[in-house]
C-alpha positions in Angstrom: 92.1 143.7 29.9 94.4 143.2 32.8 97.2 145.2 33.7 98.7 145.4 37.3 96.0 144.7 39.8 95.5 142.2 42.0 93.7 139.6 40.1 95.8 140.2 36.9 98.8 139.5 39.6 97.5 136.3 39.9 97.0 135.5 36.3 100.8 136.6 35.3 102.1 133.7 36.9 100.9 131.4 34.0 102.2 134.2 31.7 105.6 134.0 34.0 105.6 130.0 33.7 105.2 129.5 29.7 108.0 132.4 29.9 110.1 130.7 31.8 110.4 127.4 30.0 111.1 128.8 27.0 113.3 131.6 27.5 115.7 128.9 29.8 115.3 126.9 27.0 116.3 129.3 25.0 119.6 130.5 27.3 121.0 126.9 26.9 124.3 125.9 25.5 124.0 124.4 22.2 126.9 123.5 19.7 127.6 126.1 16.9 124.6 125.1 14.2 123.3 122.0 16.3 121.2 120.8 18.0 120.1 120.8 21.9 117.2 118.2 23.4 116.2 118.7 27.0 113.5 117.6 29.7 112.5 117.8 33.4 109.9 115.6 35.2 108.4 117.3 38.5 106.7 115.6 41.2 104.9 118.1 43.6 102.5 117.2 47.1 100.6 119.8 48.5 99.4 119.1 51.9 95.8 119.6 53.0 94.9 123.3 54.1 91.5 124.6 55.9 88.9 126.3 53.6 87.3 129.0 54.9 83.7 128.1 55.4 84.5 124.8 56.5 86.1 122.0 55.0 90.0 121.4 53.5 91.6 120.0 50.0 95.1 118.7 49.2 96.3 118.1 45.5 99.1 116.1 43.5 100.8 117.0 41.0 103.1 115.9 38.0 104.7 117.9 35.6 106.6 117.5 32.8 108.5 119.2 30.1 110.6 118.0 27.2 111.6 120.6 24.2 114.4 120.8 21.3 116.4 124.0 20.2 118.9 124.9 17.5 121.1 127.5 17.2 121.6 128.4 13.9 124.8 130.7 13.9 125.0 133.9 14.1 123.0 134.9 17.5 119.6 133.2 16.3 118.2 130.5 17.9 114.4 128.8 17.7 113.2 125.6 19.6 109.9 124.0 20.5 108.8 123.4 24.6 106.0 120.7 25.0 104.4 120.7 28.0 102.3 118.6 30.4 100.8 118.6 34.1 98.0 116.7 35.8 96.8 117.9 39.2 94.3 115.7 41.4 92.3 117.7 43.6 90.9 115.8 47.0 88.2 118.1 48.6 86.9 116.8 52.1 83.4 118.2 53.4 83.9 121.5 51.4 81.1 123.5 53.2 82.9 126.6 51.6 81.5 124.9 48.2 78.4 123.9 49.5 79.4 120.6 50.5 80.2 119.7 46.5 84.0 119.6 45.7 84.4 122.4 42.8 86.4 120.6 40.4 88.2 117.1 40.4 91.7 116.6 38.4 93.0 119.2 35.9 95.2 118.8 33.4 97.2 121.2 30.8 99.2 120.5 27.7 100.5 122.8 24.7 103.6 123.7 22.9 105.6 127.2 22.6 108.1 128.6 20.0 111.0 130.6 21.9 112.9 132.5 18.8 115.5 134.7 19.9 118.5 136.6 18.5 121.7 137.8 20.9 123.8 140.6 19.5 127.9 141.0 20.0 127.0 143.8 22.0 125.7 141.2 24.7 121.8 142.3 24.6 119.4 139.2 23.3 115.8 139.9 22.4 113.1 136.9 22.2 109.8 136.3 21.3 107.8 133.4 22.7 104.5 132.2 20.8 102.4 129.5 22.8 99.6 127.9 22.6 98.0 125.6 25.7 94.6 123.9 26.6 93.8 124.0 30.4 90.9 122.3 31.7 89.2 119.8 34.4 88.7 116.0 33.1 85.3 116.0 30.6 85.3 119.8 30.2 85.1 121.2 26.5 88.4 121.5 25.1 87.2 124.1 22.6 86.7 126.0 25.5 89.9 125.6 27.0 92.2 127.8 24.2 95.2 129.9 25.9 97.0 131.4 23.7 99.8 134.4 23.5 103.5 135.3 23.2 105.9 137.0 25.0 108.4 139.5 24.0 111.7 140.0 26.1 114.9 141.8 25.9 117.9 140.5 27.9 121.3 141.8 28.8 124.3 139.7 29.2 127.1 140.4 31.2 130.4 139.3 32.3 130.8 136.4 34.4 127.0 135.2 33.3 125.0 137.6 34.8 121.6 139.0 33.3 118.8 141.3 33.7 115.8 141.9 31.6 112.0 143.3 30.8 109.5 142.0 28.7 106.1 141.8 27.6 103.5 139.2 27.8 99.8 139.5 26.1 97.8 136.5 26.7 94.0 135.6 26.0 92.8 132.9 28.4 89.5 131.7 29.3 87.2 135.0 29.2 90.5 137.4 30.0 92.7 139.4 27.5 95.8 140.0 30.7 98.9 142.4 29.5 101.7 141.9 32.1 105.2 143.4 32.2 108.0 141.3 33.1 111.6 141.4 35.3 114.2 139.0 34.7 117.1 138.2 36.9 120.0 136.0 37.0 122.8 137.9 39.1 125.6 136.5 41.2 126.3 138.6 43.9 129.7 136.5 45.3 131.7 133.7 44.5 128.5 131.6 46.3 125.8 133.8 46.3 123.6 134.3 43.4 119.9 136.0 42.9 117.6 134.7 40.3 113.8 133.7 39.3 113.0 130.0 40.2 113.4 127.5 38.1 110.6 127.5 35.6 109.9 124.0 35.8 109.6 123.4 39.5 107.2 123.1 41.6 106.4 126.7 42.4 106.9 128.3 39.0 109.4 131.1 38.5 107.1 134.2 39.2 109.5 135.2 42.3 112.9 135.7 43.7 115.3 133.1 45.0 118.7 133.5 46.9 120.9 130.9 46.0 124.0 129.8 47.9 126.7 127.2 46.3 128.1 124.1 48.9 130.2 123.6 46.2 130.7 119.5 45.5 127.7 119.8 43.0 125.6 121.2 46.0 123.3 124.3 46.1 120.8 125.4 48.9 118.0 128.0 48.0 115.7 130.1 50.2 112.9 132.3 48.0 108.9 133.0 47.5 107.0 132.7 43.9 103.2 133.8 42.9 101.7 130.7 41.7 98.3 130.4 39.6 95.9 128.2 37.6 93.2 129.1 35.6 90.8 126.2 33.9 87.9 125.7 32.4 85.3 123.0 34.5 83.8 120.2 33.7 80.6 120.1 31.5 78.9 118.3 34.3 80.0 119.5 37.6 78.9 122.0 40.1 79.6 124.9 37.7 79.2 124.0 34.4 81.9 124.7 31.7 82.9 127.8 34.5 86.4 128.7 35.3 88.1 127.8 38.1 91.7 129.3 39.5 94.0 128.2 42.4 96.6 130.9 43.5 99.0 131.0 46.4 102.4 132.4 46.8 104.8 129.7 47.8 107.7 130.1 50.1 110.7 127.6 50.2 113.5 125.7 50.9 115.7 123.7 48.0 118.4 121.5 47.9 120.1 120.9 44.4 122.5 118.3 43.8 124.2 118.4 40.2 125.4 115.5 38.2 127.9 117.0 35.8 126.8 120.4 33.3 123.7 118.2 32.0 121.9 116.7 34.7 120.0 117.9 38.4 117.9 117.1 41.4 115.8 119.7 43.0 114.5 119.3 46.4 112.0 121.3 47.6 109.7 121.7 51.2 108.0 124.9 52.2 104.6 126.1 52.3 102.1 127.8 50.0 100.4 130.8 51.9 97.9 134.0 50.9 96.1 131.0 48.9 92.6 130.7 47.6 90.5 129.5 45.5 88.1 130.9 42.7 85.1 129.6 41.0 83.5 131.5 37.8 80.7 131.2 35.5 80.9 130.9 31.7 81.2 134.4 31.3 84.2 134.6 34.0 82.1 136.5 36.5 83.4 135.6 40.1 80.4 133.4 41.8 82.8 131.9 45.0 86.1 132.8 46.3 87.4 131.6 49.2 90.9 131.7 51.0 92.4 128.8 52.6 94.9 128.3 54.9 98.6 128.1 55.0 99.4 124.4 53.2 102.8 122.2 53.5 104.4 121.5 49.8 107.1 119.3 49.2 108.4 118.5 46.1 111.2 117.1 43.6 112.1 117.9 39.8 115.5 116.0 37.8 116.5 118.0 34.9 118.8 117.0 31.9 120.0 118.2 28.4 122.1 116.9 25.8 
């Protein structure tokens, strides 16, 4: 079990993403007893970056995300998220590997179940089942199983601010990980406003960002997120039926232009920095880590619900 160190760190940021697209799923406005549909598509480069040891790797990635929720009256509310991302890895002369790349593409897809219930007194507590499989093309699927929930309790104040904690417990791939979580959606001024990043996006919401509003539909955002994936390998690469992990913390820039209440464009550039990259055996005992170096990332997401 994981709780609080350095590695577990790394891990909560899968924890912080399958929380994060349900529980803004769950925050959005829905008609009395109806119901709400809504999706995002994410396009994300990340430039290449120097391994150490010799050698570099860049990666592209798509995500996608597409959910319904109902409120049913009376403070409940329950929905489904379906998700989706493919990354393609492309390792050059990976000496750090021993000249083999360590994995190919990866891909990830699952469902969660955000149930939650808001009091009159203004505090809302949730509970977020999911299920995912994360795993390199060919690898075992079987072996793939993440699977968890996440317990939060929000409060809601005037003007639409929020703070919360939860709790996330998570097995996935050769790791029970218990994280605690903070949650923050505060506008400090008429423009300025602090919250997590948007869940969907391309560096996950396990951070801070400092929002500013243009006005005219137009927001600008400075902030910094940990960002992680854990996966099983192929059956017939390097490391077979291992685990591998990419983390990084990524610091940005965004743009946001709004098209009315239901629709957005994100905008991203930045970097992802403190990044490396981890290779396990079956067992999830560390057999190669190496750091790389700081790596551009640009990247757009559109958003709508109806």
């Amino acid at each position: 079990m994981h709780f609080g160190n350095s590695r577990g760190a790394r891990s909560a940021v899968l924890v912080l993403a399958a929380w994060g697209a349900c529980a803004g799923a769950a925050q959005a406005q829905v008609p009395g007893g109806g119901w709400s549909q809504f999706g995002s598509v994410t396009a994300v480069f990340q430039g290449a970056a120097d391994l150490d040891g010799g050698g570099d790797y860049s990666a592209w990635t798509g995500i996608v995300r597409a959910g319904v929720l109902r409120d049913f009256g009376g403070g409940r509310r329950a929905g489904l998220v379906f998700n989706y991302d493919y990354t393609d890895y492309d390792f050059s002369a990976p000496a750090a590997f021993g000249g083999a790349a360590p994995w190919g593409s990866v891909k990830r897809y699952g469902v969660a179940a955000p149930l939650s219930f808001t009091r009159p007194d203004g505090w809302s507590f949730g509970l977020t089942p999911s299920v995912d499989w994360i795993h390199e093309n060919s690898a075992d699927e079987g072996e793939s199983l993440t699977w968890g929930a996440i317990a939060t309790a929000i409060r809601f104040f005037p003007g639409g601010n929020r703070i919360g904690v939860g709790l996330a417990v998570f097995d996935r791939l050769e790791e029970t990980s218990v994280f605690p979580l903070v949650l923050v959606d505060w506008r400090l001024s008429e423009r300025w406003r602090l919250a997590n990043p948007l869940p969907a996006g391309p560096t996950g919401p396990a951070g801070l960002e400092l929002d500013y509003s243009l006005g005219d539909g137009w927001n600008l955002g400075l902030g910094a997120a940990w960002r992680s994936t854990r996966f099983r390998l192929s059956e017939d690469g390097p490391v077979a039926n291992g685990i591998g992990e990419e983390s990084g913390v990524p610091v940005f820039l965004r743009a946001t232009r709004s098209f009315g209440p239901n629709a957005t464009l994100y905008l991203y550039a930045g970097a992802v920095t403190a990044g490396s990259l981890t290779v396990e055996d079956t067992a999830g005992r560390v057999l190669r880590e190496v750091d790389f170096g700081t790596a551009p990332l640009l990247g757009i997401t559109f958003s709508a619900r109806y």
